[in-house]
Each structure stands twice: as structure tokens, then as C-alpha cells.
KOLLUM-475447 format. One record per residue (C-alpha): x, y, z. Coordinates in steps of 0.1 Angstrom, whole numbers, padded with zeros to 4 digits, always signed. Layout:
# residues N
XYZ ...
***
This chain:
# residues 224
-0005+0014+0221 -0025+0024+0192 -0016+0000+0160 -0034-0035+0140 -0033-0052+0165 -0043-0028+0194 -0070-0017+0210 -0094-0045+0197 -0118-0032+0171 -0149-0013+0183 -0177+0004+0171 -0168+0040+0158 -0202+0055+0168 -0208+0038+0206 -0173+0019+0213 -0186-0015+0219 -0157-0035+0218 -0164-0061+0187 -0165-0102+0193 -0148-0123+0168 -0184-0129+0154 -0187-0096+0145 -0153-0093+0125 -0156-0120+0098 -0153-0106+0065 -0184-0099+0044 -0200-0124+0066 -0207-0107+0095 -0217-0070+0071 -0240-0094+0057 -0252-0109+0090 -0259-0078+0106 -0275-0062+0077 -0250-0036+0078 -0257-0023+0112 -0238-0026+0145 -0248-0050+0166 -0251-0030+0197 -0263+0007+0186 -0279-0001+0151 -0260+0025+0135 -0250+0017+0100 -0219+0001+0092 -0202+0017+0064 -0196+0000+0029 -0160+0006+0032 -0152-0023+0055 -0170-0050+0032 -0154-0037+0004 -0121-0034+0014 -0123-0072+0025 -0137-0080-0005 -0112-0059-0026 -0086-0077-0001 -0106-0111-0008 -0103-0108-0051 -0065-0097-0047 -0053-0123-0024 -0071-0151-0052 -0054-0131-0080 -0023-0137-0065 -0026-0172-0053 -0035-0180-0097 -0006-0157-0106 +0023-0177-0083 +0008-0213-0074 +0009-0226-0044 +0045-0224-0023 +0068-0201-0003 +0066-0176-0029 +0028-0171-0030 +0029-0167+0011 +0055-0139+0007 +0034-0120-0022 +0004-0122+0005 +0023-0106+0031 +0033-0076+0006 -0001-0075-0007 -0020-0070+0028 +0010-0046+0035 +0003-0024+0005 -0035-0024+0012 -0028-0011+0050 -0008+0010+0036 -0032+0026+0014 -0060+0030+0034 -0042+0047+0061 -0023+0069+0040 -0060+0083+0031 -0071+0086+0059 -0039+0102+0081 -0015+0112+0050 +0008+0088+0072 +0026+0059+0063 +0038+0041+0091 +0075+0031+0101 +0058+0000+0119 +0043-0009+0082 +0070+0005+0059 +0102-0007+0076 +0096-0044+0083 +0085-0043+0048 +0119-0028+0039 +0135-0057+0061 +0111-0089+0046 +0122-0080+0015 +0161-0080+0017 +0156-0114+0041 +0133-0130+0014 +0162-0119-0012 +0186-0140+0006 +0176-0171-0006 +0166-0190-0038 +0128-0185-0036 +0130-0149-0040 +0120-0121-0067 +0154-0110-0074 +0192-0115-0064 +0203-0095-0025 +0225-0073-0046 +0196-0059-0070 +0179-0056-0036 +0201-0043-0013 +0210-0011-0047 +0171-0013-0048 +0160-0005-0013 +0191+0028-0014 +0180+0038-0049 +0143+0037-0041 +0149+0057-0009 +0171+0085-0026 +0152+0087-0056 +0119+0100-0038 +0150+0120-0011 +0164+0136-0037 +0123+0145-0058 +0117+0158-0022 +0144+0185-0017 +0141+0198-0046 +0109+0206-0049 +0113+0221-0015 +0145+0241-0028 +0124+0254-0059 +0090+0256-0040 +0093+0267-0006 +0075+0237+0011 +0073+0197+0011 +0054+0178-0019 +0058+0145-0002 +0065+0128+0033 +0090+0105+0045 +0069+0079+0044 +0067+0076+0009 +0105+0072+0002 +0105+0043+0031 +0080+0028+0013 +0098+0028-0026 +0126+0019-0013 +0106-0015+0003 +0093-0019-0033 +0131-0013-0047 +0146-0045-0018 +0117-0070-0031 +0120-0067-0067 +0155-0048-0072 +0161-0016-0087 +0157-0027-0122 +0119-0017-0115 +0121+0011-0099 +0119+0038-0130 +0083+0014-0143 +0074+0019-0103 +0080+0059-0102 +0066+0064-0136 +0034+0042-0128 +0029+0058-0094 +0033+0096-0110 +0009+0085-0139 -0013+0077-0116 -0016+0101-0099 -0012+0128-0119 -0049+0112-0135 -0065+0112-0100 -0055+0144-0094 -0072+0162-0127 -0102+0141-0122 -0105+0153-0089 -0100+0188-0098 -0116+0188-0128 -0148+0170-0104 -0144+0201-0079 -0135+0172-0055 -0103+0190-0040 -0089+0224-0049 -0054+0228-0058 -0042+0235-0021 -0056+0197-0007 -0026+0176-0002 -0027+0139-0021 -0018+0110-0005 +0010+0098-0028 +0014+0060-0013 -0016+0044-0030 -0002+0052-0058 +0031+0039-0049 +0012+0008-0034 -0007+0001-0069 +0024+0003-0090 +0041-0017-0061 +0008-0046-0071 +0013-0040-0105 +0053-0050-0100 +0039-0077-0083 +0020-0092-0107 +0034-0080-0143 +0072-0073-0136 +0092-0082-0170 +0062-0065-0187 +0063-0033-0171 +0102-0027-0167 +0108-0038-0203 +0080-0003-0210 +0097+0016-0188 +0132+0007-0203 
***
């Protein structure tokens, strides 16, 4: 089986499986001056700064909900949402093994007192977020002939829509087209992909999914 926790990490350039001391954040980059242990060849910056990113995010949310079952449960849909992200740009996949245990953790955490809204904003969320990006989909197939967005994406809104409810999701789709309607000129407008290169769409999701996170009553009272 190929997933996070299988095969063990290895070097990309000679396949030396990795020890533990090799796989501590920053430390190890630092360590190894950048290179792998084994074959020398350089390591690149995206694994330091992905921890790091990870790193700053995890602080920022341990400050924005104090100590306490909450903050654990914002972790776990924080390092989801960064998975997320960087496989989405890398495979234009977002995984069911990701996505749907998301989905699930959400309506469970829902259930009780400690959660970020009440089961039946979540249980309306997690539908609503999945048909809203279902029903985007078809028709922009109907009208256009081929498929603007993956599955993936509409598992993953409607994960978004069972944490926080569906009062968020309009500030979530609205966020996540903003954004990415800004990447996408600056990339064009850069020569960085012609019009024809398909775009990821869940980092976007992911970031307005953070932003929820960590500014909700400021964002859906915009978006209202």
C-alpha cells in the first residue's frame, strides 16, 4: 500500500530508506546541510519549508484556541488541510483516505459540547457543501463539454461544511473562488501556465477552510 504512513520515507534520488534521524523537522535539513545523507544529492527546500509553514500554523492555532480538546481537534484539520494541499499539486488528487475521515471527524466532533457548531448545522453542512460544488460541476460540464473540477473537491467542502456548518459555506466558496481566480491571472499573466493547464482547486478550498478556522464570525458575517 502506497499512503502516509506507507512505504517509509526514502530518498527520491537513490531510495535509501530514511532513519528517524533523518526525518526531524528543520533539524535534520539543517543537520545534513541540505543534502541526503547517503547520495549527497540536495534535498529540496520544500520539505523544510512545508514543516516550518506546518510549524508557524500549528503555534497560530494553539494562541487562537488555548489549550484543550478544541485546539487538538483544529490540529488534526490543520495537518489534514496541509496534506491536502500539497498533494493536490502534485497529483490534482485529493484523496478519499484524507477527505472522508475528515468528513466523518467533523460530524463526530459535532456531537458534543466542545464542538464548532451544533450536528444539525453540520450534518445540512457536510450535504450542502457536497451539492454545491456537484451541482458547479455539471454544469459547467453541461455548458462546456468537459469537467472544471474533480470529485475530490466536493468531498472536501463538504468536510469543511460538517465542522463548521453550512452557515460558512457561501464565505468558504467565495474565498476559495477569489483565490483562485488571483492565482490564476498571476500565473497567466507570468506565462507560468497557459490557459489549457488544469488548477488544483483544493488549496484553495484548504486556505479558505484555515481561514474558517481561524476568523469564522468575521468572514461569514462578509459573506452574508
Amino acid at each position: 500500500p502506497y499512503n502516509l504512513l506507507r512505504p517509509r520515507s526514502n530518498c527520491p534520488q537513490c531510495q535509501q530508506q530514511l532513519s528517524i534521524a533523518d526525518n526531524i523537522p528543520l533539524l535534520s535539513y539543517a543537520l545534513l546541510r541540505g543534502r541526503c545523507r547517503y547520495c549527497r544529492h540536495p534535498i529540496a527546500a520544500r520539505y523544510p519549508l512545508v514543516e516550518a509553514c506546518t510549524g508557524i500554523l500549528t503555534a497560530v492555532v494553539a494562541w487562537q484556541f488555548g489549550w484543550g480538546w478544541q485546539m487538538l481537534t483544529a490540529w488534526l484539520f490543520l495537518w489534514a488541510l496541509i496534506a491536502l494541499t500539497f498533494i493536490d499539486l502534485d497529483t490534482y488528487l485529493l484523496p478519499d483516505s484524507i477527505t472522508l475521515p475528515l468528513l466523518w471527524l467533523g460530524l463526530l466532533i459535532n456531537l458534543g459540547s466542545s464542538g464548532y457548531t451544533d450536528l444539525h448545522s453540520a450534518v445540512i453542512g457536510a450535504a450542502a457543501g457536497y451539492l454545491s460544488l456537484w451541482s458547479v460541476y455539471w454544469l459547467f460540464k453541461l455548458i462546456r463539454g468537459k469537467e472544471g473540477m474533480g470529485y475530490g473537491d466536493f468531498k472536501l467542502c463538504a468536510a469543511i461544511g460538517a465542522w463548521f456548518g453550512w452557515q460558512v459555506l457561501p464565505a468558504v466558496i467565495l474565498l476559495s473562488s477569489l483565490i483562485g481566480a488571483v492565482v490564476g491571472i498571476l500565473l497567466l499573466v507570468t506565462n507560468r501556465q497557459s490557459s489549457q493547464t488544469p488548477i488544483a482547486f483544493g488549496p484553495y478550498l484548504a486556505l479558505a477552510g484555515l481561514a474558517i478556522l481561524l476568523w469564522s464570525d468575521s468572514l461569514v458575517m462578509l459573506a452574508y
